[in-house]
C-alpha positions in Angstrom: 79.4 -0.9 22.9 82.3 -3.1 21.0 80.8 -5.7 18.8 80.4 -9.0 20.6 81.0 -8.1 24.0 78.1 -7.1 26.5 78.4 -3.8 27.8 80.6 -2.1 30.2 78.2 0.6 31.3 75.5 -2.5 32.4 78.2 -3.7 34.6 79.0 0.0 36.0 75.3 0.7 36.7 75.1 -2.6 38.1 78.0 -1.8 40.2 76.6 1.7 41.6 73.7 -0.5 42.6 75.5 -3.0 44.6 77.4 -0.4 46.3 74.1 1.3 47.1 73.5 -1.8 49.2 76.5 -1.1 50.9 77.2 2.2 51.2 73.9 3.5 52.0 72.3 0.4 53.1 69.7 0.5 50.3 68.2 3.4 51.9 66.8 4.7 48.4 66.0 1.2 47.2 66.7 -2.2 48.1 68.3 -4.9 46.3 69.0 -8.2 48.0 70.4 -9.4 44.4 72.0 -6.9 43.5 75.9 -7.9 44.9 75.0 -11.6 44.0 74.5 -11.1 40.7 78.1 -9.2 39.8 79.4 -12.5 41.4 83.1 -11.7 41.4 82.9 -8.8 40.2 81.1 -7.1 43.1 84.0 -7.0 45.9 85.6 -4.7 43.3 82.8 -2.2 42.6 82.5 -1.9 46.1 85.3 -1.1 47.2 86.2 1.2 43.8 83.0 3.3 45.3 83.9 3.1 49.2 87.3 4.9 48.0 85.9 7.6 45.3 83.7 10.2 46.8 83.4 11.5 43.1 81.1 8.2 42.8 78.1 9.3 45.3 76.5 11.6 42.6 75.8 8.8 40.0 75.5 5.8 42.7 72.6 7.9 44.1 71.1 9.0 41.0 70.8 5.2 39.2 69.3 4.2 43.0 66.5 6.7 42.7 65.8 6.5 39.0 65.4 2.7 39.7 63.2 3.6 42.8 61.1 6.2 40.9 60.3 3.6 38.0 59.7 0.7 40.2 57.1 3.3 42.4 56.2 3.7 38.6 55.6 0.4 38.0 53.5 -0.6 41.1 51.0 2.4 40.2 50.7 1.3 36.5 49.9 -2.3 37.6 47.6 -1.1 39.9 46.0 1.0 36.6 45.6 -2.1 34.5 49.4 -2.8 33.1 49.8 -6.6 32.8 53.4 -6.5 30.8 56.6 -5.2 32.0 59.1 -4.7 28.6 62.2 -3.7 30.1 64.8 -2.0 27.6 68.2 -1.8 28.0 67.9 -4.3 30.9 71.6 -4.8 31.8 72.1 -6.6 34.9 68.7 -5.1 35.8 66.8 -8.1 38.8 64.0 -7.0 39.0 61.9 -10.3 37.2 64.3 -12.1 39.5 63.0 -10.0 42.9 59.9 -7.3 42.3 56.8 -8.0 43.9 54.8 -8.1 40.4 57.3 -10.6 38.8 54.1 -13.3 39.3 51.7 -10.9 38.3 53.7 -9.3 34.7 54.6 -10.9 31.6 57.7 -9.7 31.5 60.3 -8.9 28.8 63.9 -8.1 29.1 65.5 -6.1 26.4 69.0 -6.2 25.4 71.7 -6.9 22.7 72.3 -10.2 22.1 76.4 -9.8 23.8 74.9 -8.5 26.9 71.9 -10.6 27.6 73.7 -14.2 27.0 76.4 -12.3 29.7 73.6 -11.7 32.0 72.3 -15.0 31.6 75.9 -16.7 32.9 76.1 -14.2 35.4 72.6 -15.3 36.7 73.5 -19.1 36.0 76.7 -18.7 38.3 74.9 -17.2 40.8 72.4 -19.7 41.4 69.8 -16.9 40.5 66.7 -18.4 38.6 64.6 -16.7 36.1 60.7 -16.9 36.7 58.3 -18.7 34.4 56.9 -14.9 33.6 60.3 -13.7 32.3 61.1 -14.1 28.2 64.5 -13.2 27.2 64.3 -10.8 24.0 67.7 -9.7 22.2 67.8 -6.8 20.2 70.0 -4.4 19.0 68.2 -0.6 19.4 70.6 0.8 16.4 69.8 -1.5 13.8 67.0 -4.0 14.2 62.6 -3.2 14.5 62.2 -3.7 18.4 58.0 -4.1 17.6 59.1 -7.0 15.6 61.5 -8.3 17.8 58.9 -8.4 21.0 56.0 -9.3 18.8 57.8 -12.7 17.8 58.6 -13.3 21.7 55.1 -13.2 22.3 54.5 -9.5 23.2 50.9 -8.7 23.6 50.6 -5.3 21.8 46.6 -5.6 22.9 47.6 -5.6 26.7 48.8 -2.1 28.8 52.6 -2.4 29.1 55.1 -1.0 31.8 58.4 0.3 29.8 61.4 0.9 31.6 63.7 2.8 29.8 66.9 3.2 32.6 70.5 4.3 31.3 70.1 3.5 27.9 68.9 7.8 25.9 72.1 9.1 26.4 73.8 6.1 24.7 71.2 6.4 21.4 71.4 8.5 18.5 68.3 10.9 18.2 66.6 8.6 15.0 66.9 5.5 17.5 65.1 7.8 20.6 62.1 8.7 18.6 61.9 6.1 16.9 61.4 3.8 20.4 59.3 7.0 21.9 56.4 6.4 18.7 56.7 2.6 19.3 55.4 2.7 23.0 53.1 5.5 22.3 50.9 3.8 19.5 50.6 0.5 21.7 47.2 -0.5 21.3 46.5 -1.2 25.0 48.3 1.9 26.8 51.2 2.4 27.8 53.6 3.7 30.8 57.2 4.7 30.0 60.0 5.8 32.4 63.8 6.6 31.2 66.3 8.6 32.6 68.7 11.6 30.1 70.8 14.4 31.1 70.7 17.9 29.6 73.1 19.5 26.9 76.5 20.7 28.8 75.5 24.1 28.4 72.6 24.3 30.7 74.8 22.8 34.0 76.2 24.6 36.6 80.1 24.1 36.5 80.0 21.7 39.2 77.7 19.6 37.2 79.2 20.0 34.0 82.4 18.3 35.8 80.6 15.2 36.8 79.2 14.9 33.1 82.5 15.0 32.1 83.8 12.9 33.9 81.0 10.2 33.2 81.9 11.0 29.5 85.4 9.9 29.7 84.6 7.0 31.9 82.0 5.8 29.3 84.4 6.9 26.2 87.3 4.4 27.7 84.9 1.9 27.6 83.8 2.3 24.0 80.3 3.4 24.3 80.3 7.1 23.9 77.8 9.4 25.2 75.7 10.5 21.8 72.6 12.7 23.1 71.5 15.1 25.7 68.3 16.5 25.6 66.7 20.1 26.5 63.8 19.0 29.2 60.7 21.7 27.7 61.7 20.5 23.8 61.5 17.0 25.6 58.2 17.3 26.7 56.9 18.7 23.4 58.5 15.9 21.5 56.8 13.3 23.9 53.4 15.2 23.4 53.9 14.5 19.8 54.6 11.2 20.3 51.1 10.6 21.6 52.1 10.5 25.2 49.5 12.3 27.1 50.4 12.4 31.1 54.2 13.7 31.3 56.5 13.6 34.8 59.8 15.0 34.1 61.8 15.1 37.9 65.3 16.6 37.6 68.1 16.9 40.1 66.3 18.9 42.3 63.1 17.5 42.2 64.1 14.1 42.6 66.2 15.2 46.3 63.3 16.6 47.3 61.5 13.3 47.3 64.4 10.5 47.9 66.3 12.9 49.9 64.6 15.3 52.1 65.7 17.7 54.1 69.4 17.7 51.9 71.4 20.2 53.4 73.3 20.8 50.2 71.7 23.0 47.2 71.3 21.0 44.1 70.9 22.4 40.6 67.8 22.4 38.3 69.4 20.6 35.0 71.1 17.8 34.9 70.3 14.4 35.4 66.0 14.1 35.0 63.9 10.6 34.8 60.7 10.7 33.3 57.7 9.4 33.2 55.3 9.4 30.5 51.9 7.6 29.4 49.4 7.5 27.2 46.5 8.1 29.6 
């Protein structure tokens, strides 16, 4: 992202998810913030999505990565998590919305730009935060994110929730480890879910077009797409890590269960979410 201003991809996914309300009705998930929040900006996503069929692919994807880790989330807290650290957060409402926002500490994760963005978007909406929520900004690239929780009040003790959503692709491969061995060794346990997409080379033309296109979308908008990851050196690297329980859903997989019944045959590699935890 360009120094000092929040992120253009945040407002994109954020976008996608607004037109999921619309579009599909929320039929994967629903969001009853999700076109307040963009406040002025949300007529225009819309409508940007109502006239690009090229759109669907992603809109759907960030609507069932956002369902799988909020499924996620429910079973972890029912498992003993009582923290929710949510990286990346964007325009993320969940601590505004979810269920658990009265029974999580929660922590949203973002650079600095973005967050105090978020924050006026939120204020002009009339959308209040809850006394669980604590605001923590951090750049991934540069500064210790253990550190950075810890002096919010981050309870390395207690099991944590980690949602990881649109934020790999965007890292370099040092900042992805790195951020994988930090959940891992929490003391208390740990669940993680992110989304990545694999390398070019393993996607079906079709696939490889919409990547493409993401890339120059992203590119224009000065954050660059940095890494893609093969899914079986994926798992190995998590098992390294210390993560012991690994769900890796890709294209496919994830139809099957948001979609069945899809008349339409969908490839193997592409876009995967993943869930891993520490047992």
């Amino acid at each position: 992202m360009q120094a000092g201003r929040p992120s253009r991809t945040a407002l994109g996914a954020a976008g996608h998810r607004a037109a999921h309300q619309v579009l599909e009705g929320g039929s994967v998930f629903a969001d009853p913030l999700a076109v307040a929040i963009l406040g002025d900006d949300a007529g225009a996503a819309i409508e940007a999505a109502r006239g690009d069929a090229k759109q669907r692919v992603m809109r759907l994807f960030i609507a069932m990565r956002t369902r799988f880790a909020e499924d996620a989330l429910a079973a972890a807290q029912r498992r003993g998590a009582r923290q929710l650290a949510i990286l990346g957060a964007g325009l993320d409402t969940y601590a505004y919305r979810g269920p658990l926002r009265d029974k999580l500490k929660i922590f949203e994760v973002d650079h600095p730009s973005t967050q105090a963005w978020k924050r006026a978007k939120l204020a002009a909406a009339g959308i209040e935060a809850p006394p669980s929520l604590v605001y923590v900004p951090v750049d991934f690239e540069r500064e210790d994110l253990r550190s950075r929780l810890e002096a919010c009040g981050f309870d390395a003790s207690c099991r944590t929730f980690f949602s990881w959503l649109g934020v790999v692709v965007y890292l370099s491969v040092e900042a992805i480890d790195e951020t994988l061995r930090f959940v891992a060794a929490n003391p208390g346990g740990a669940d993680l879910v992110f989304d990545y997409a694999n390398p070019r080379g393993e996607l079906t033309d079709a696939t490889a077009a919409v990547l493409d296109d993401l890339a120059a979308r992203v590119a224009a908008a000065g954050e660059s797409l940095q890494t893609f990851l093969e899914t079986e050196a994926l798992d190995e690297r998590l098992r390294r890590a210390g993560f012991r329980e690994i769900e890796d859903l890709g294209p496919r997989q994830l139809v099957s269960r948001f979609f069945p019944g899809y008349p339409v045959v969908v490839p193997e590699r592409g876009g995967h979410v993943a869930r891993a935890s520490t047992g």
